[in-house]
PQR file of N, CA, C, O and H, with PARSE charges and radii, in Angstrom:
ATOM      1  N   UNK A   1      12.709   4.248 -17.972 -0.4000 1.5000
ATOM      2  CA  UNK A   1      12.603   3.371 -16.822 -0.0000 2.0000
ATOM      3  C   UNK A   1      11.883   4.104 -15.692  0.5500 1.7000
ATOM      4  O   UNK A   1      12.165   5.298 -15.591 -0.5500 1.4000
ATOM      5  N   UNK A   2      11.127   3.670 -14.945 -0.4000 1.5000
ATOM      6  CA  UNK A   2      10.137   4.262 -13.729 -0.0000 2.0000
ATOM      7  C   UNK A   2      10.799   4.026 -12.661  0.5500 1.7000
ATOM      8  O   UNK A   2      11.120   2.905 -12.265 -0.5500 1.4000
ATOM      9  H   UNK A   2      10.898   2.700 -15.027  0.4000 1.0000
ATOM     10  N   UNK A   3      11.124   5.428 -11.952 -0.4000 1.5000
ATOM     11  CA  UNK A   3      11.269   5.262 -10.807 -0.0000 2.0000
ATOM     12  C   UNK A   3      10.826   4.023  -9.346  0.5500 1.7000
ATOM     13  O   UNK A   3       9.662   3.759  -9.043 -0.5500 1.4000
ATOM     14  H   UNK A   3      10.863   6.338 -12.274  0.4000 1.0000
ATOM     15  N   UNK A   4      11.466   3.717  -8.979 -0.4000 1.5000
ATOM     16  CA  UNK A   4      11.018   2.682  -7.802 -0.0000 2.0000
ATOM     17  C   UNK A   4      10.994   4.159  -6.485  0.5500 1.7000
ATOM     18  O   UNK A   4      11.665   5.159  -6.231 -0.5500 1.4000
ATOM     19  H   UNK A   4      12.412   3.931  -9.224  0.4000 1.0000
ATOM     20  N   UNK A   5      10.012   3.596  -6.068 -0.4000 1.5000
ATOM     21  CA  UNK A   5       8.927   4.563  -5.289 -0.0000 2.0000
ATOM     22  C   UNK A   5       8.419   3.603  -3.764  0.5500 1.7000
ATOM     23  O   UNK A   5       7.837   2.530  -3.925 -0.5500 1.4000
ATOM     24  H   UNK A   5       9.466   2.784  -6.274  0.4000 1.0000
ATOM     25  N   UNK A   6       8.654   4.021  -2.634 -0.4000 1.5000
ATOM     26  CA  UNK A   6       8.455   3.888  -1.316 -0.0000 2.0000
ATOM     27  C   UNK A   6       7.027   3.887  -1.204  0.5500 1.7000
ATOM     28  O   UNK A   6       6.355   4.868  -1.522 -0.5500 1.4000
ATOM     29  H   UNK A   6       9.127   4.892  -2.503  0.4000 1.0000
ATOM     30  N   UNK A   7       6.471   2.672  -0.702 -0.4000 1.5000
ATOM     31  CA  UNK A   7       4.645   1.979  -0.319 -0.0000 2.0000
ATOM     32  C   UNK A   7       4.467   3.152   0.869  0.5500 1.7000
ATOM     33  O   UNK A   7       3.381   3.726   0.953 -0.5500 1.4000
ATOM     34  H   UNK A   7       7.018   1.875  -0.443  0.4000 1.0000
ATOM     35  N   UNK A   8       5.540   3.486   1.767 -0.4000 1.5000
ATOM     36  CA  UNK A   8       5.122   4.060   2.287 -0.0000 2.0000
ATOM     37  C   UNK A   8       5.236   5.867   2.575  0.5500 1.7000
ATOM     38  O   UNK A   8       4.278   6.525   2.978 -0.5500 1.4000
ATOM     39  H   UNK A   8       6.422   3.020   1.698  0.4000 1.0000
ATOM     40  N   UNK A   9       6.601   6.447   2.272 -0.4000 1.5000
ATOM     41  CA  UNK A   9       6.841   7.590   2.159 -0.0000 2.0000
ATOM     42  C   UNK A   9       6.160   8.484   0.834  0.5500 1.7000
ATOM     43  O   UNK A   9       5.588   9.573   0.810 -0.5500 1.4000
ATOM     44  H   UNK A   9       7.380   5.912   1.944  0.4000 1.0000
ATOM     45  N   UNK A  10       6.612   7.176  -0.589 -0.4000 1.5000
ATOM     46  CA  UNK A  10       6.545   7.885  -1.823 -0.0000 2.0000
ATOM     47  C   UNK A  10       7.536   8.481  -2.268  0.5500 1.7000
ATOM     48  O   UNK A  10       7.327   9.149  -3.281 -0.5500 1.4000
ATOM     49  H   UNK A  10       7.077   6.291  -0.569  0.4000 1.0000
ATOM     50  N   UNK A  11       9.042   8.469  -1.665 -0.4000 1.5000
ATOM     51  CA  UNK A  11       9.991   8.583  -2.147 -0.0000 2.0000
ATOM     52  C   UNK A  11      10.743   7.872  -2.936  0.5500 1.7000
ATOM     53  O   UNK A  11      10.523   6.661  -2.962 -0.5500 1.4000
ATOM     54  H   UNK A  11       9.211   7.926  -0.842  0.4000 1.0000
ATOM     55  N   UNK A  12      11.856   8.450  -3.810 -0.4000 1.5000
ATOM     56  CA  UNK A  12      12.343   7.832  -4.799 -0.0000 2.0000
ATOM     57  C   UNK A  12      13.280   6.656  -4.254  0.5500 1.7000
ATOM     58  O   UNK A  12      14.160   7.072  -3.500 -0.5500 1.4000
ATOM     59  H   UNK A  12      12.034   9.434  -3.788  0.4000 1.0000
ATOM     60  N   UNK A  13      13.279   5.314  -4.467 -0.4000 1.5000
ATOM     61  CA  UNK A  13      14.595   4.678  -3.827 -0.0000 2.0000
ATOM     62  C   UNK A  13      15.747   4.479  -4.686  0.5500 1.7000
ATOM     63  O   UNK A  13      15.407   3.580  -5.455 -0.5500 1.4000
ATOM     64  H   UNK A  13      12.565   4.976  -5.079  0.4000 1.0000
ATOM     65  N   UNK A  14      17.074   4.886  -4.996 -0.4000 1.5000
ATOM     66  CA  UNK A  14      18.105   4.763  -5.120 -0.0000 2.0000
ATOM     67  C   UNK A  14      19.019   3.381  -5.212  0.5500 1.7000
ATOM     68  O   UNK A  14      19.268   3.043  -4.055 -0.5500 1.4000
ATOM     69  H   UNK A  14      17.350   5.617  -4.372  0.4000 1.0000
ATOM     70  N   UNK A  15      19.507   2.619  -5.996 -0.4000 1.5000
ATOM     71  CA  UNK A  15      20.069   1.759  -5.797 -0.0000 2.0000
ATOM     72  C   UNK A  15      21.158   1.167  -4.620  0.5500 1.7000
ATOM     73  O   UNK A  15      21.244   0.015  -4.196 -0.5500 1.4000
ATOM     74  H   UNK A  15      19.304   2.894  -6.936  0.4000 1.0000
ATOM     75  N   UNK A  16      21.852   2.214  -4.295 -0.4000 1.5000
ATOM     76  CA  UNK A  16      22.470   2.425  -3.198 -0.0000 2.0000
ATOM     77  C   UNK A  16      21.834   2.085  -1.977  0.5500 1.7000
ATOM     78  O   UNK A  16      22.614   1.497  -1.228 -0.5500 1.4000
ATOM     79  H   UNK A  16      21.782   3.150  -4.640  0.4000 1.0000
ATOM     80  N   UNK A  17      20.605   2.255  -1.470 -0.4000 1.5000
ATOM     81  CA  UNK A  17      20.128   2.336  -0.629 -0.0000 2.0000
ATOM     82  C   UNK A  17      19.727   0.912  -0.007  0.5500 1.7000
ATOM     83  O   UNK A  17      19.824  -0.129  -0.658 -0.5500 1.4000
ATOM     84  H   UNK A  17      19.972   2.733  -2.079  0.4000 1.0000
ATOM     85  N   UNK A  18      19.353   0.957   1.070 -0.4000 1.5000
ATOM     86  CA  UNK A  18      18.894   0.066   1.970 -0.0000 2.0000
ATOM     87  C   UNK A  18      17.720  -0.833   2.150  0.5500 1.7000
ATOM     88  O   UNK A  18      17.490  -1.541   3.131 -0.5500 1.4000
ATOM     89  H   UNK A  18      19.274   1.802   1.598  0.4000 1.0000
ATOM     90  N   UNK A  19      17.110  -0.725   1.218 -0.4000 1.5000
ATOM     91  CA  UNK A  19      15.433  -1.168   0.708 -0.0000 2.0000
ATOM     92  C   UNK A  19      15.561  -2.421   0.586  0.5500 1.7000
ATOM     93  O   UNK A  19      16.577  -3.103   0.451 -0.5500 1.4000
ATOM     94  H   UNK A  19      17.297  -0.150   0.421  0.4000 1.0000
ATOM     95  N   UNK A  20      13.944  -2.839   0.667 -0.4000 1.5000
ATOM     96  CA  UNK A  20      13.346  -4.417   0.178 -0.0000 2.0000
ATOM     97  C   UNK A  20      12.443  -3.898  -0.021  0.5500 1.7000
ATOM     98  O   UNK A  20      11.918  -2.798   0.153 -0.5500 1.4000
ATOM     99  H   UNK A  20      13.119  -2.285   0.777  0.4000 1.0000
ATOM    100  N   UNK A  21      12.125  -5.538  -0.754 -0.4000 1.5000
ATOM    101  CA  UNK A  21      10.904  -5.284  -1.431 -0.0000 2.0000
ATOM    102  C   UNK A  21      10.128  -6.646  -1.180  0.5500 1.7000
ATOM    103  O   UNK A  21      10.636  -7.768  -1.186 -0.5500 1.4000
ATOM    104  H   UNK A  21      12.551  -6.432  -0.896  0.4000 1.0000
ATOM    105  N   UNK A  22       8.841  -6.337  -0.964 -0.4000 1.5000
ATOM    106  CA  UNK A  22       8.340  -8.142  -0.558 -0.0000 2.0000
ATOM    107  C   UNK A  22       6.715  -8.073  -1.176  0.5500 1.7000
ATOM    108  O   UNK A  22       6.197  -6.999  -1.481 -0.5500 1.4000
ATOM    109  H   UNK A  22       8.428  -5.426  -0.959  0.4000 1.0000
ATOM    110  N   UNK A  23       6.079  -9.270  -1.292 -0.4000 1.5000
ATOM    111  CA  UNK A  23       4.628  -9.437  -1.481 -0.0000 2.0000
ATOM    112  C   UNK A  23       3.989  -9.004  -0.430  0.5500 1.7000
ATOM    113  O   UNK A  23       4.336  -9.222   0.731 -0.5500 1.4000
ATOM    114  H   UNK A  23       6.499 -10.142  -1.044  0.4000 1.0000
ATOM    115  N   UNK A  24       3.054  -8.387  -0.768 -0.4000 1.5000
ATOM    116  CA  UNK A  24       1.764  -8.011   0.418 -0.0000 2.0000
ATOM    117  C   UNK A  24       1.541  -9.465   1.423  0.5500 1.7000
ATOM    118  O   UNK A  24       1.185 -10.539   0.939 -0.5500 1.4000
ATOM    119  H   UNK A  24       2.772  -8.210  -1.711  0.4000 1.0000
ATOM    120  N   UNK A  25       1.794  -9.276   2.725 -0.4000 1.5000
ATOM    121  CA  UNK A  25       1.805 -10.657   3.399 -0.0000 2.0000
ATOM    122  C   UNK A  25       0.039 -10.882   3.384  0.5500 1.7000
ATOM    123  O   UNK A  25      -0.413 -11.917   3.873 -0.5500 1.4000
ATOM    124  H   UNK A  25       2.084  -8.403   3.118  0.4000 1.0000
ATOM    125  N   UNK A  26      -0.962  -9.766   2.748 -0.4000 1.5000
ATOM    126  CA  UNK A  26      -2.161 -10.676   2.603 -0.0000 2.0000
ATOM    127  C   UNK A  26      -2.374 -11.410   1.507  0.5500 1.7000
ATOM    128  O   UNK A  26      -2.549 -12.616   1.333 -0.5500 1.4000
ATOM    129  H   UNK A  26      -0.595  -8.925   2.351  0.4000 1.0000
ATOM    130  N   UNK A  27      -2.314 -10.142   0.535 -0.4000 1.5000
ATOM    131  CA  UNK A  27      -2.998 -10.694  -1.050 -0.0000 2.0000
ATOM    132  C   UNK A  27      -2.129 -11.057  -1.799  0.5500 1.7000
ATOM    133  O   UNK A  27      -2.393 -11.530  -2.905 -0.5500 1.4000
ATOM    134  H   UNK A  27      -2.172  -9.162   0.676  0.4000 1.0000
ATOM    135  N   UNK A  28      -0.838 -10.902  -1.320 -0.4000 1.5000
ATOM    136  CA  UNK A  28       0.578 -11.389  -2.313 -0.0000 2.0000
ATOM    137  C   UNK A  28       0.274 -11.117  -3.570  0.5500 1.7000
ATOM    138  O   UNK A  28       0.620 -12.102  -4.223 -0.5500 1.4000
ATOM    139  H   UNK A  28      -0.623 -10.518  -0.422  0.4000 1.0000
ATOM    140  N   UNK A  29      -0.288 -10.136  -4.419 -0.4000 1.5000
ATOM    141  CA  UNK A  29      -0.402  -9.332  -5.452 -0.0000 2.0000
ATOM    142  C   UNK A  29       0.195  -8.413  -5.605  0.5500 1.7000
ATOM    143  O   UNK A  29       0.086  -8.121  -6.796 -0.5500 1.4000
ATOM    144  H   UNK A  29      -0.569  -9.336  -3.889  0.4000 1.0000
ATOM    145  N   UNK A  30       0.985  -7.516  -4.960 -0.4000 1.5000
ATOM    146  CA  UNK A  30       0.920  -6.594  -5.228 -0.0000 2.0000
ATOM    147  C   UNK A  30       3.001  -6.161  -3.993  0.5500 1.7000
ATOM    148  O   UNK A  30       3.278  -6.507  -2.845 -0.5500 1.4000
ATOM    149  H   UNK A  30       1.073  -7.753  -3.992  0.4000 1.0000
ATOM    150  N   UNK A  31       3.733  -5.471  -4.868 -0.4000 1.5000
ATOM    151  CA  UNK A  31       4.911  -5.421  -4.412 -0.0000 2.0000
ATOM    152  C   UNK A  31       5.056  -4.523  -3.578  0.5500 1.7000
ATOM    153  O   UNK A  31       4.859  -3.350  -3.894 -0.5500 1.4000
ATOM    154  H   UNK A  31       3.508  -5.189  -5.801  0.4000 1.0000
ATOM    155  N   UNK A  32       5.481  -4.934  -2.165 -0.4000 1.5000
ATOM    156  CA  UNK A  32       5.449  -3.618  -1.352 -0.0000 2.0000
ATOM    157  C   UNK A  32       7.229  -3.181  -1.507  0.5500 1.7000
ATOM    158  O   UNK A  32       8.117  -4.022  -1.647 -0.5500 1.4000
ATOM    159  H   UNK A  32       5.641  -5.887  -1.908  0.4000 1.0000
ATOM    160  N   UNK A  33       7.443  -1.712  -1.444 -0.4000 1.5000
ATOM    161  CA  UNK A  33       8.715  -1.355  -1.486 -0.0000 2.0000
ATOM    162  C   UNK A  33       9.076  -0.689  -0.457  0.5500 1.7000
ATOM    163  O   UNK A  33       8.471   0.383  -0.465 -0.5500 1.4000
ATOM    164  H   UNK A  33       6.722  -1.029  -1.331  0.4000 1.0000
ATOM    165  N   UNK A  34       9.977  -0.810   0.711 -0.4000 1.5000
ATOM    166  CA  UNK A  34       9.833  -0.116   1.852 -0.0000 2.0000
ATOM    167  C   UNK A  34      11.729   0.783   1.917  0.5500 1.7000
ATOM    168  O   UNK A  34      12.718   0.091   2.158 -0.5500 1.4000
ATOM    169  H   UNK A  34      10.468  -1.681   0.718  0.4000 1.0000
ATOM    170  N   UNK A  35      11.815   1.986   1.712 -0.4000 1.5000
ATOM    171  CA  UNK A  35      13.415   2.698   1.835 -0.0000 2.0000
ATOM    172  C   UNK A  35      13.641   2.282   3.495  0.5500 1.7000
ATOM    173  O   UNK A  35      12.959   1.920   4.453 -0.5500 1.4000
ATOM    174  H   UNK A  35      11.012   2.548   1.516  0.4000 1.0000
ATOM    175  N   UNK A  36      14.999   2.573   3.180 -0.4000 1.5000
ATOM    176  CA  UNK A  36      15.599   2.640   4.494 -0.0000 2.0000
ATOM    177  C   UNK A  36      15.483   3.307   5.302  0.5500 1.7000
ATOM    178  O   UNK A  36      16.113   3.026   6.322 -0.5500 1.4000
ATOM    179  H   UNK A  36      15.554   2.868   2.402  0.4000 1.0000
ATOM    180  N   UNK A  37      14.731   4.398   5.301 -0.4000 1.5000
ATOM    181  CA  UNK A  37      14.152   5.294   6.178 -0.0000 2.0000
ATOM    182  C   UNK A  37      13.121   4.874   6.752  0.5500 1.7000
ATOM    183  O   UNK A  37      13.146   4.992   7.977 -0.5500 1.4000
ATOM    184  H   UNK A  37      14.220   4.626   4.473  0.4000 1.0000
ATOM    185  N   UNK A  38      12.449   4.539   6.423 -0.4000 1.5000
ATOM    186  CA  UNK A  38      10.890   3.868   6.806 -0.0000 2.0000
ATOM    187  C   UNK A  38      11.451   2.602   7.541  0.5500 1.7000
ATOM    188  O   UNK A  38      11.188   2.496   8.739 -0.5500 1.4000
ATOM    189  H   UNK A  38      12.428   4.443   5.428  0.4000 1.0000
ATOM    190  N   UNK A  39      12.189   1.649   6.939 -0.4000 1.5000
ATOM    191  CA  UNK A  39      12.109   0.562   7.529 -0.0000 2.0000
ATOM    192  C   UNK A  39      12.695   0.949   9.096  0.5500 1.7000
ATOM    193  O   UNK A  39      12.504   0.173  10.033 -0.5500 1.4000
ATOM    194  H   UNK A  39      12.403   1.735   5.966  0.4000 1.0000
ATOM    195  N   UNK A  40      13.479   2.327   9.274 -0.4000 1.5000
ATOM    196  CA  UNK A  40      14.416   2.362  10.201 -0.0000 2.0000
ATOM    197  C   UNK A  40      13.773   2.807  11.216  0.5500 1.7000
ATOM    198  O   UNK A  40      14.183   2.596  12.357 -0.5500 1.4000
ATOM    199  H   UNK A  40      13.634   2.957   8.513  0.4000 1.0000
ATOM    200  N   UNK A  41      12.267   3.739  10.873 -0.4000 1.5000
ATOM    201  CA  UNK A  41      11.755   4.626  11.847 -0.0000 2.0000
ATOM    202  C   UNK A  41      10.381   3.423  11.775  0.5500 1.7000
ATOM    203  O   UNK A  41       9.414   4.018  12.249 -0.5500 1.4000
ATOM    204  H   UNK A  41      11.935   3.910   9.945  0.4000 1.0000
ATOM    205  N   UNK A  42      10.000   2.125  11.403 -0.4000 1.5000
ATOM    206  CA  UNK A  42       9.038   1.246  11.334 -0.0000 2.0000
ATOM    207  C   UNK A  42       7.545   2.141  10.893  0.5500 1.7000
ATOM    208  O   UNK A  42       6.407   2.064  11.356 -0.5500 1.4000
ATOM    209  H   UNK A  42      10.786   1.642  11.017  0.4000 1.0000
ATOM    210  N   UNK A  43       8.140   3.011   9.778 -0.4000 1.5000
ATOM    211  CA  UNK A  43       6.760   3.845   9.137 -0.0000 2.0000
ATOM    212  C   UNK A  43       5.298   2.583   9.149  0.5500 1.7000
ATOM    213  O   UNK A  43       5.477   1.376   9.314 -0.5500 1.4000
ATOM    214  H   UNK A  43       9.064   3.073   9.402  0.4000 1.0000
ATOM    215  N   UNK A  44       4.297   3.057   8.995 -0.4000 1.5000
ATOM    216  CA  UNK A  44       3.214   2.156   8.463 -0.0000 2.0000
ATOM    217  C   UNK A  44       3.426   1.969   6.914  0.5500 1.7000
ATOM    218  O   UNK A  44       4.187   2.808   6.432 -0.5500 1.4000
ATOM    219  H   UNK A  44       4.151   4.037   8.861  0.4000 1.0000
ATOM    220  N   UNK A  45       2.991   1.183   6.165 -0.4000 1.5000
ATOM    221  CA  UNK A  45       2.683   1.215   4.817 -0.0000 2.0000
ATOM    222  C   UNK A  45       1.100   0.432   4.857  0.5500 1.7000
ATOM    223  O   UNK A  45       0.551  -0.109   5.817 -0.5500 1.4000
ATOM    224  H   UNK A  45       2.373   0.501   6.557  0.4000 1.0000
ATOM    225  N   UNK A  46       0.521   0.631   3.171 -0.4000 1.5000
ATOM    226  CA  UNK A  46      -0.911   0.328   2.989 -0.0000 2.0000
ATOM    227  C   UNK A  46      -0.763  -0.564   1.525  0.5500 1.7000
ATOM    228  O   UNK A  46      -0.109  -0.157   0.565 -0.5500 1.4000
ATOM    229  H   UNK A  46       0.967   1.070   2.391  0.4000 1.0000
ATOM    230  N   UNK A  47      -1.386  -1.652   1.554 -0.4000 1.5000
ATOM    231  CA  UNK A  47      -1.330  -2.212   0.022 -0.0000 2.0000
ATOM    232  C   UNK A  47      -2.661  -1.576  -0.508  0.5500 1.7000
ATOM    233  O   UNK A  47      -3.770  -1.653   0.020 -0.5500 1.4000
ATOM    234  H   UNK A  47      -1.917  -1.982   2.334  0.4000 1.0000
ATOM    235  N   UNK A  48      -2.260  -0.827  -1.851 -0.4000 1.5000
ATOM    236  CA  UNK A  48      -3.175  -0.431  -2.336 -0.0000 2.0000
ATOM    237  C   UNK A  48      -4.252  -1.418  -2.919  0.5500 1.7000
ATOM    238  O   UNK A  48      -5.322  -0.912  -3.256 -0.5500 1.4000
ATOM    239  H   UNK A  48      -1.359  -0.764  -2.280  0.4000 1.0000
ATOM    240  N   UNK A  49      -4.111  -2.548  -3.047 -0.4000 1.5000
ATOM    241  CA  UNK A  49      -4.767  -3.255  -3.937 -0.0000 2.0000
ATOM    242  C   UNK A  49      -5.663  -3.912  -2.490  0.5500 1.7000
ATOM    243  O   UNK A  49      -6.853  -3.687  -2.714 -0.5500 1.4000
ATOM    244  H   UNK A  49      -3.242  -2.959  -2.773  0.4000 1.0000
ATOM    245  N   UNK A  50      -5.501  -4.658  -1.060 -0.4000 1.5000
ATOM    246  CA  UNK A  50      -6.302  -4.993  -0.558 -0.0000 2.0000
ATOM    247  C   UNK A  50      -6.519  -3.851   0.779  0.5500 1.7000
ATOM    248  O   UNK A  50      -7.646  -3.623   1.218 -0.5500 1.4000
ATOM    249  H   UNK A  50      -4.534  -4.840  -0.878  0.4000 1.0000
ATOM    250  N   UNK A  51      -5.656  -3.390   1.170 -0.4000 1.5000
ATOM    251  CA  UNK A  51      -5.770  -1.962   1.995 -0.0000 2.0000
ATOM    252  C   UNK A  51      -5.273  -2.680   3.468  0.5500 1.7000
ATOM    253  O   UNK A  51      -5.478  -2.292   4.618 -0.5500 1.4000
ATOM    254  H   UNK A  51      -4.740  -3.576   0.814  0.4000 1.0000
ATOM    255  N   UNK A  52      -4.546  -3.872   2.975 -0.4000 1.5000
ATOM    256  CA  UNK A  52      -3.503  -4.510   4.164 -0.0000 2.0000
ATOM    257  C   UNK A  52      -3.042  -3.033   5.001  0.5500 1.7000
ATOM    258  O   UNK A  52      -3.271  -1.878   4.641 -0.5500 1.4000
ATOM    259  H   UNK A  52      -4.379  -4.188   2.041  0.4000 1.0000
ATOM    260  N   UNK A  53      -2.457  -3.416   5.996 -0.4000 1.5000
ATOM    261  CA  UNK A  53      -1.950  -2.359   6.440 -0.0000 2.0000
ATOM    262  C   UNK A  53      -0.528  -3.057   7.427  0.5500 1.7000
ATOM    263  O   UNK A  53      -0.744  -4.190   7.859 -0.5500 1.4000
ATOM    264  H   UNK A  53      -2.271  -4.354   6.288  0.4000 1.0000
ATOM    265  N   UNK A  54       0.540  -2.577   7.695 -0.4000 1.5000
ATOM    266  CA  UNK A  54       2.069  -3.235   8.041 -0.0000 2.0000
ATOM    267  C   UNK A  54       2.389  -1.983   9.124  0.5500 1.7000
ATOM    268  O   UNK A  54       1.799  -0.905   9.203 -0.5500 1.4000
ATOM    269  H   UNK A  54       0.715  -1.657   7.344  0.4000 1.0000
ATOM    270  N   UNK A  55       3.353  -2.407   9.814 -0.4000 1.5000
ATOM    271  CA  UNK A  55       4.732  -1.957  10.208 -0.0000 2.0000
ATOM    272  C   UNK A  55       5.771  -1.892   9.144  0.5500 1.7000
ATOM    273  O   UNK A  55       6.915  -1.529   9.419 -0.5500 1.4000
ATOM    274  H   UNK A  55       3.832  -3.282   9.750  0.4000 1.0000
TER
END
């Protein structure tokens, strides 16, 4: 099974943890995964597939 992995840190996320996960609000292709860390400190993330860019 593959790790679930943070769009924006690249860290591992944990079931336990505090995460979502949503469609790219451009290209809706592609799953963004954001930990609870990121969401908490409002990291940036990047969709790799259109190069969207978020809070």
């Amino acid at each position: 099974m593959k790790a679930t992995r943070c769009t924006s840190c690249h860290s591992s996320i944990s079931p336990q943890e505090n995460s979502v996960k949503f469609q790219c609000p451009s290209c809706g292709e592609f799953t963004i995964w954001r930990c609870e860390s990121c969401r908490r400190f409002s990291n940036r993330y990047t969709c790799p597939n259109c190069g969207f860019e978020g809070p």
